[in-house]
C-alpha positions as CSV (number, residue, x, y, z in Angstrom):
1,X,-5.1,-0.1,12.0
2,X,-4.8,2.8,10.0
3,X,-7.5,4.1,7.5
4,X,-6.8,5.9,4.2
5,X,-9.3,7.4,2.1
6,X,-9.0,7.5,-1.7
7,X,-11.4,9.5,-3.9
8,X,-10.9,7.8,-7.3
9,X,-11.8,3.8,-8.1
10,X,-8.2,2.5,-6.7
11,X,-4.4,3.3,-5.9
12,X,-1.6,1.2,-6.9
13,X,0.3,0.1,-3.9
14,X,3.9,2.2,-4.7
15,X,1.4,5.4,-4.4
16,X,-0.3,4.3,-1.5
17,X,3.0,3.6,0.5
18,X,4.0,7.0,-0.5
19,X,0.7,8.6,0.3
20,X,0.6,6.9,3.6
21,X,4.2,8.2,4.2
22,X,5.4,4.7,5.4
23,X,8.2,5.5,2.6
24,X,9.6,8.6,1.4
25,X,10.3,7.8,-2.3
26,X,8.9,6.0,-5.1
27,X,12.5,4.5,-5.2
28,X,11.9,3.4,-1.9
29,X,8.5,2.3,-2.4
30,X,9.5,0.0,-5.3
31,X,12.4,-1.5,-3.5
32,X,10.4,-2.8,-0.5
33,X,8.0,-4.1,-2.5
34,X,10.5,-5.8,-4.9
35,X,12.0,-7.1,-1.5
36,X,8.7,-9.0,-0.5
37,X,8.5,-6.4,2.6
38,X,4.6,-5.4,1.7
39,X,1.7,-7.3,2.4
40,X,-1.8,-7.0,1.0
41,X,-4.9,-8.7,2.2
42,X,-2.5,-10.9,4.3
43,X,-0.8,-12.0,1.2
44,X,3.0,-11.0,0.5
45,X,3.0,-8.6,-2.6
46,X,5.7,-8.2,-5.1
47,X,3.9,-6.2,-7.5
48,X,4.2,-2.6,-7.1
49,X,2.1,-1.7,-9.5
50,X,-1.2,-3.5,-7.8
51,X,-3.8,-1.8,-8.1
52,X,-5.6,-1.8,-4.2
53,X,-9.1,-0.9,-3.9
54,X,-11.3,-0.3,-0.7
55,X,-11.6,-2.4,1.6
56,X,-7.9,-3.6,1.0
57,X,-5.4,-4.1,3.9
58,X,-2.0,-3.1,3.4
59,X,0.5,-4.7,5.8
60,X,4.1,-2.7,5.9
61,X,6.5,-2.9,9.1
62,X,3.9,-3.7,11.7
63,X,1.7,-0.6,10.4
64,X,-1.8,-2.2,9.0
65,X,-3.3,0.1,6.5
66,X,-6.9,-0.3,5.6
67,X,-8.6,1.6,1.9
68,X,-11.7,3.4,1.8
69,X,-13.4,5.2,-0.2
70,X,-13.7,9.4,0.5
C-alpha cells in the first residue's frame, strides 16, 4: 500500500490518479474511471469527480493507494 499526503480538505479522484502518477493524463484519468477500472474504499467508482478524503483507499491495477492528510 501506497500513502499520499494531501494538504487541503480532499482531492477528487481524476487528480489523485494523476498526482499519484498511475496515469499520465486527465484524459486517461477520466477514461479508466469511466471504464469501472478504479476502486475506492473497496467499492468500484465511476465518478471521476469524487471527492476522496483521508483515510480513503484508492484501488487502481493492483496498486492500493491510501489518503492522508500532510
Amino acid at each position: 500500500m501506497e500513502r499520499i499526503e494531501i494538504s487541503t480538505e480532499f482531492i477528487k479522484l481524476d487528480a489523485l490518479l494523476k498526482f499519484a502518477a498511475l496515469v499520465g493524463t486527465g484524459g486517461e484519468a477520466k477514461m479508466v474511471i469511466a471504464d469501472g477500472l478504479v476502486g475506492v474504499n473497496g467499492e468500484t467508482c465511476t465518478m471521476r469527480g469524487k471527492k476522496i478524503y483521508p483515510g480513503d483507499k484508492v484501488d487502481f491495477q493492483g496498486t492500493v493507494l491510501e489518503v492522508t492528510k500532510a
